[in-house]
C-alpha positions as CSV (number, residue, x, y, z in Angstrom):
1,X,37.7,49.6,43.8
2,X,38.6,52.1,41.5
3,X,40.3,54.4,44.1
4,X,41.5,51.5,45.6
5,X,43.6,50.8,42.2
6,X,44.1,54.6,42.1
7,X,46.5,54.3,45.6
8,X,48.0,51.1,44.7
9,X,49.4,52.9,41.2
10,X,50.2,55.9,42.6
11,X,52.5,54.6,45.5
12,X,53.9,52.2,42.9
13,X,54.5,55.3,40.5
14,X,56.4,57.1,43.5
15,X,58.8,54.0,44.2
16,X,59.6,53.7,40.6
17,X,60.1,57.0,39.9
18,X,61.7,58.5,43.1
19,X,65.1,59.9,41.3
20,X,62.6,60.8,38.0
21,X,60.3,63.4,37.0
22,X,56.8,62.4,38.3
23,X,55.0,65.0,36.5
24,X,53.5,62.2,34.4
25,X,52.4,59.1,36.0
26,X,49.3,57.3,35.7
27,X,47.7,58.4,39.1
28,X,48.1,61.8,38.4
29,X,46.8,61.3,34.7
30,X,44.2,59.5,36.0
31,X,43.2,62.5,38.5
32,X,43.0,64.9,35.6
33,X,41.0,62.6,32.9
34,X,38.6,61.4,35.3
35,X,38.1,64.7,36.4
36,X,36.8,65.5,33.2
37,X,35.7,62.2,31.5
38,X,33.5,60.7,34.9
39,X,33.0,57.7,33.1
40,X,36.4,57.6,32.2
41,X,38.2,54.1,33.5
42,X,42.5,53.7,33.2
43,X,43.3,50.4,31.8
44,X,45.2,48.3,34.4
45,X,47.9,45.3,33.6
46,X,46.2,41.7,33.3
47,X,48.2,39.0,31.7
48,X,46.2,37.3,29.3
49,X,46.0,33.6,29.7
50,X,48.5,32.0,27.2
51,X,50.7,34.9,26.7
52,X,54.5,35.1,28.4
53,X,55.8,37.7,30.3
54,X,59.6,38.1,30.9
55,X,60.9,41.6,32.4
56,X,63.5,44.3,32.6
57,X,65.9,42.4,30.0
58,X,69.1,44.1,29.6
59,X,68.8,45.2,26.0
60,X,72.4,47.2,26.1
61,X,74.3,49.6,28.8
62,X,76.1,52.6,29.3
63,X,79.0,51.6,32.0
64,X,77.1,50.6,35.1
65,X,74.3,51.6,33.0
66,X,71.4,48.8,32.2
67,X,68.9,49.7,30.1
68,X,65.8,47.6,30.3
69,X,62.2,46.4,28.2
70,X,60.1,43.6,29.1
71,X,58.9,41.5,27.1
72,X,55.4,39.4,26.1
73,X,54.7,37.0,23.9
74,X,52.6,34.0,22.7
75,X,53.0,30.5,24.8
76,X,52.7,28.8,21.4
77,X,56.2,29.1,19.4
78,X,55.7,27.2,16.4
79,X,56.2,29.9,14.3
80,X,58.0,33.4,13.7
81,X,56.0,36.4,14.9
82,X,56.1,40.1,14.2
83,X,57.5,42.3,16.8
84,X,56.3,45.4,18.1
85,X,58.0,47.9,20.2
86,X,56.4,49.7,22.6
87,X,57.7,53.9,23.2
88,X,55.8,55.5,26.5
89,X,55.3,58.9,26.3
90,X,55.8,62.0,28.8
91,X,57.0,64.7,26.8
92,X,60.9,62.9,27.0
93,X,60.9,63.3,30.3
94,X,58.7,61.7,32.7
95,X,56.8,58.3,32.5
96,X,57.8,54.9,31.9
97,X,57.9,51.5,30.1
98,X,55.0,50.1,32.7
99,X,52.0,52.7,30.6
100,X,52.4,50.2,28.2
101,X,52.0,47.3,29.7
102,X,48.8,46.5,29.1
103,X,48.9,47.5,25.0
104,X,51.7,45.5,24.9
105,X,49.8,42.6,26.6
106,X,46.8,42.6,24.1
107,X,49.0,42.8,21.2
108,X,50.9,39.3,22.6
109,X,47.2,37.5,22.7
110,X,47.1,38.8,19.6
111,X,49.8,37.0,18.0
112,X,52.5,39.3,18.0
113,X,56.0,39.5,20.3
114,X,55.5,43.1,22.7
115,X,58.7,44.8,24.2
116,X,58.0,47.7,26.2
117,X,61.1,49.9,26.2
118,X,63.2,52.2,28.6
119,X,64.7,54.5,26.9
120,X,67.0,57.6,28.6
121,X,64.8,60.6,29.4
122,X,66.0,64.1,29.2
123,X,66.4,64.3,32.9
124,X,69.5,62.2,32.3
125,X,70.8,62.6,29.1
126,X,69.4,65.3,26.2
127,X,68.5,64.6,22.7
128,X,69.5,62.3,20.7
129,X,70.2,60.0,23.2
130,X,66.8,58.5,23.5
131,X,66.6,57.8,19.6
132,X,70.0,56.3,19.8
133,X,68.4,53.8,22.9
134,X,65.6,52.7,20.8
135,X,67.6,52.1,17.5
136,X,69.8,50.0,20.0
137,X,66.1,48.2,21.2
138,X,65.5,47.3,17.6
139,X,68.7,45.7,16.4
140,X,68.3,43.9,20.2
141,X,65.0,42.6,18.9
142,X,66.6,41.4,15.5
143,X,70.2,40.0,17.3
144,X,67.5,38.0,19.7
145,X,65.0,36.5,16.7
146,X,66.1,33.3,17.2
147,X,65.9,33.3,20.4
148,X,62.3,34.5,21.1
149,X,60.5,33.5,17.8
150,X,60.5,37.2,16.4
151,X,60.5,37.7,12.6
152,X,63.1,40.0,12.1
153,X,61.8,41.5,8.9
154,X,58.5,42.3,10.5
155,X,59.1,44.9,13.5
156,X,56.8,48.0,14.2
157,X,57.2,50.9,16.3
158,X,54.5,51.7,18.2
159,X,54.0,55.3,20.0
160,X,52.4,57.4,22.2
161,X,52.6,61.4,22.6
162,X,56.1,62.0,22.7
163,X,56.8,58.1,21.9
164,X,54.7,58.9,19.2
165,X,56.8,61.6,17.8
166,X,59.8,59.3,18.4
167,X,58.6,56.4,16.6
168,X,57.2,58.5,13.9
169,X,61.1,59.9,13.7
170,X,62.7,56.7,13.5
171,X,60.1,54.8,11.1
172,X,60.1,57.6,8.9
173,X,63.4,58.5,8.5
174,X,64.3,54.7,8.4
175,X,67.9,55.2,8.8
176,X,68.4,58.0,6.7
177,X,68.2,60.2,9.6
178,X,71.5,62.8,10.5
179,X,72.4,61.2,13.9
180,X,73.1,56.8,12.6
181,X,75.5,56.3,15.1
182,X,75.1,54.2,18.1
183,X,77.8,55.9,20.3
184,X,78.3,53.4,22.7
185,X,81.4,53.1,24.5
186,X,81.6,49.4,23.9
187,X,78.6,48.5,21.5
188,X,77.9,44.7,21.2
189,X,78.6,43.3,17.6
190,X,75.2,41.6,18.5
191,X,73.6,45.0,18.3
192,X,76.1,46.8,15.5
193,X,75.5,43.7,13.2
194,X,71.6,44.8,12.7
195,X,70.0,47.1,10.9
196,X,67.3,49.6,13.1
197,X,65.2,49.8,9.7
198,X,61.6,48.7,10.7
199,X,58.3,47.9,8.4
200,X,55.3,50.1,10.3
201,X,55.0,52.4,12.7
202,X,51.6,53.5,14.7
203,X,51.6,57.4,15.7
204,X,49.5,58.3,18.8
205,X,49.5,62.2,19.0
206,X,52.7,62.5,18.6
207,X,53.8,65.5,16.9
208,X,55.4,65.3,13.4
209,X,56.3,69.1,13.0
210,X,58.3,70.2,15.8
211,X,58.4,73.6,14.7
212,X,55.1,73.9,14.8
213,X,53.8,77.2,16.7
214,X,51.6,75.2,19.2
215,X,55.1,73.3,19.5
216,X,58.3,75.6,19.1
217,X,56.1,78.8,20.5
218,X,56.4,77.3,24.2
219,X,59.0,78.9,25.7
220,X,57.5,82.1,26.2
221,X,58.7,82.1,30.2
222,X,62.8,81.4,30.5
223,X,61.7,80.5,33.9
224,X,59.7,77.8,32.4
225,X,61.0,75.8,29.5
226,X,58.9,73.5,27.5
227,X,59.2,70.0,27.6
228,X,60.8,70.2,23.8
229,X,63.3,72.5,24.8
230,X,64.4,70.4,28.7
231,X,64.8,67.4,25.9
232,X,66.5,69.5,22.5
233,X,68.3,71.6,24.8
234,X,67.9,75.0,23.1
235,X,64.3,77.0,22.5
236,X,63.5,77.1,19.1
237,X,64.3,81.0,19.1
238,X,67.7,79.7,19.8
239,X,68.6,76.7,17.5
240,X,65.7,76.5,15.1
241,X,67.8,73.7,12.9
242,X,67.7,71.0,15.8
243,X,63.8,71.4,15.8
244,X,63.7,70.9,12.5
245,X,65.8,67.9,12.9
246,X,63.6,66.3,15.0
247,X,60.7,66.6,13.4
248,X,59.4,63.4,11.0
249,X,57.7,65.6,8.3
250,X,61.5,66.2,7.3
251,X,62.5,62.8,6.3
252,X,59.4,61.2,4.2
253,X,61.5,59.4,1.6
254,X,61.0,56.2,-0.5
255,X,62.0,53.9,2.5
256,X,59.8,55.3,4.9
257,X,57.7,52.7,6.8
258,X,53.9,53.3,6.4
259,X,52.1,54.7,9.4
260,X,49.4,54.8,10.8
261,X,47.8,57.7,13.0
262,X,45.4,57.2,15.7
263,X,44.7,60.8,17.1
264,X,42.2,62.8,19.9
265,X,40.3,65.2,19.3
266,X,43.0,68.1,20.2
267,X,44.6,69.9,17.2
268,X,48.2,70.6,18.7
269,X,48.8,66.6,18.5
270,X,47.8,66.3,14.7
271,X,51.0,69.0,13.6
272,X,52.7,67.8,10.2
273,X,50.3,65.2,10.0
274,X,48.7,66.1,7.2
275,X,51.4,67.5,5.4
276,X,53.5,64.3,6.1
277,X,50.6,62.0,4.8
278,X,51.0,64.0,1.7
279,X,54.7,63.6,1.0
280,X,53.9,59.6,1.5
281,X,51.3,59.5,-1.2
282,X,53.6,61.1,-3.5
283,X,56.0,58.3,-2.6
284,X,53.7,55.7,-2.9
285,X,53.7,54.9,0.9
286,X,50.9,53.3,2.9
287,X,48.9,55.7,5.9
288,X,46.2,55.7,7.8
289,X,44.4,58.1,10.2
290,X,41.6,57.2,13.0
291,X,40.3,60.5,14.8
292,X,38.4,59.7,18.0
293,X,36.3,62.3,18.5
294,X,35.9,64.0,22.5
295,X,38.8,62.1,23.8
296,X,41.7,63.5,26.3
297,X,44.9,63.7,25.3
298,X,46.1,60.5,27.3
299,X,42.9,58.4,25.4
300,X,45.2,55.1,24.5
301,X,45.5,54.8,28.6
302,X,41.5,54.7,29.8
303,X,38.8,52.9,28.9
304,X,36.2,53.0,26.7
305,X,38.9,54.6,24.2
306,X,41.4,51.4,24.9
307,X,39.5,48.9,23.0
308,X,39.0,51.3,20.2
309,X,42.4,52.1,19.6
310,X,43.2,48.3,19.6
311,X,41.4,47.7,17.2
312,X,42.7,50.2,15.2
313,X,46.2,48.9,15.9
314,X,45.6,45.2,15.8
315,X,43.6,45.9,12.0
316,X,46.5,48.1,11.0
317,X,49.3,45.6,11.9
318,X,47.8,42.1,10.5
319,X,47.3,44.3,6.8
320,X,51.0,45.4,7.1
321,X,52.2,42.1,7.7
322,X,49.4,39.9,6.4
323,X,48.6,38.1,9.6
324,X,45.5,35.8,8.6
325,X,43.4,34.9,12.2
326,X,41.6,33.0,10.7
């Protein structure tokens, strides 16, 4: 059965993705962890009963240019829930708003309103066009509140890899970050009247510090540019400042939102971390850090490390905004 699944994801991946980079998908993921982790299972979409699922909302466009997340949420209305968006990783590049699914389907049985978000990819347009997409994916989430139930003063970012380092960017920064313009040909006033300020954000092995060695020393092989330089657009050689710029341990300030890290067990994903949870304590701001020991890279996506993580996430979220399940 599992191989089974394996061919189904992987013929789904190539349809999806056949004018993107397919370098990360789930099947091919999937090959590689299993390879190495045997008992290593990848977590597959199942719509929990009482949650709803509406998808590929239009949450703003470039000319003929939709931009899409999908969205789950309780059946049971009665009430404003917090939001949480959901940023694939794939080193800005590759992957998609599907890897999420299934987070973004426990976090709705959970109680809370899940969007998982396309954003532009450097294959189509370079940095900072994807943080200027998901700014445009929070203010959509606020301009919509009423609409969907959301609490609009309760919205996470939630991250993985290089959606880690993105959501780490934007939550820490919190709109004090260089680039606070939309630039949108025609930006809706439903966007433009919202703030993309947001109240948590959950790291996983994203990096902090893009300048970093294990980061910025990539590009050793012109022929072969790293995935931070296909995204920045220069080497770090070249225009140091713009790796600087996008790196979160630059922008810890006293409206941060607090964060919470949930790492593997490989160094080169933990860079800035510690430095950054430093700069927060001096400001009086709120983190957390979960290590799970031997784990691949892509953990959040297989099980048994799925069910860890959420509970990591789930606990993390219901202290930040005081959920009681009880």
């Amino acid at each position: 059965m599992k191989n089974i699944a394996l061919v189904i994801i992987f013929f789904s991946s190539v349809i999806f993705c056949q004018s993107r980079d397919t370098s990360f998908t789930l099947y091919n993921t999937a090959l590689k962890v299993i390879k190495q982790y045997p008992y290593a299972k990848l977590v597959l979409p199942k719509l929990p009963k009482g949650v709803h699922e509406k998808k590929d909302i239009v949450y703003t466009c470039y000319g003929n240019r939709n931009m899409h997340l999908d969205l789950y949420s309780p059946e049971k209305k009665n009430k404003l829930c917090p939001a949480v968006l959901l940023i694939h990783g794939g080193g800005w590049r590759s992957g998609d708003k599907e890897m999420e699914i299934p987070r973004a389907q426990f976090l709705a049985s959970k109680g809370y309103i899940a969007a998982t978000v396309e954003y532009r990819l450097s294959i189509e347009a370079l940095y900072p066009a994807a943080l200027i997409d998901l700014k445009a994916a929070i203010c959509w989430l606020k301009a919509n509140s009423g609409l969907y139930n959301i609490d609009s003063n309760k919205i996470a970012l939630y991250g993985c890899s290089s959606g880690g380092q993105l959501a780490a960017l934007l939550g820490i920064s919190n709109e004090n970050y260089p680039d606070n313009d939309f630039q949108l040909p025609n930006p809706p006033s439903t966007i433009t009247n919202h703030s993309s300020f947001v109240q948590a954000v959950i790291d996983i092995d994203g990096v902090l510090d893009m300048t970093d060695p294990n980061e910025s020393g990539k590009d050793t092989v012109p022929s072969k540019p790293s995935s931070a330089k296909y995204w920045l657009g220069y080497t770090f050689h070249d225009k140091p400042e713009i790796w600087k710029e996008a790196s979160a341990l630059n922008y810890a300030n006293n409206k941060s939102a607090p964060i919470c890290f949930i790492n593997s067990s490989i160094p080169r994903f933990h860079a800035g971390r510690d430095e950054l949870i430093s700069k927060l304590k001096n400001l009086g701001i709120y983190s957390e850090v979960h290590l799970i020991h031997n784990t691949p890279h892509t953990f959040w996506l297989f099980h048994p490390w799925f069910d860890l993580a959420s509970r990591y996430v789930i606990n993390y979220l219901d202290k930040m905004f005081k959920l009681n399940k009880k």
